[in-house]
C-alpha positions, 0 to 999 in steps of 0.5 A: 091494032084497030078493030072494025066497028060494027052497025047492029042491023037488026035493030032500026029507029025508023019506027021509033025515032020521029023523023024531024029528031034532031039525031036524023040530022046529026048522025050522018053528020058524024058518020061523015066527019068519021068516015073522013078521020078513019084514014087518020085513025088507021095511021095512029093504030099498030098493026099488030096486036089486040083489037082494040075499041073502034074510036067511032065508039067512043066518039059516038058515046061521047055526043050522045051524053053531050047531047043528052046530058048524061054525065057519068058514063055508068048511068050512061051504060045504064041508059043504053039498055033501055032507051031506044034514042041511044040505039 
């Protein structure tokens, strides 16, 4: 069963992030591309069962540590307490 992903709205990089980073125009570039796929997504999935990990997730984490050159996926989640970009 695929679970739904959630968006944490409490917290905005509008005040953190400079409007010309390239994250601005990458982001709605894979929201996008996603948004396309869910359907896709939805077909792959069982219907019954645990939820699972939203695959958006996964896809999200994976070009952040593309992008930003984090290897492992530990020092990634490490990263991701503190860095405000990978929020």
């Amino acid at each position: 069963m695929r679970d739904e992903a959630e968006r944490q709205a409490t917290l905005t990089p509008d005040g953190f992030v400079p409007h010309d980073h390239p994250l601005r125009r990458i982001t709605p570039l894979a929201e996008t591309a996603l948004r396309r796929m869910s359907p896709l997504f939805d077909q792959l999935y069982a219907s019954n069962g645990r939820p699972s990990i939203p695959p958006e997730h996964p896809f999200n984490s994976s070009l952040l540590m593309a992008f930003y050159t984090v290897r492992p996926e530990r020092r990634f989640c490490e990263q991701l307490r503190y860095n405000i970009l990978l929020k």
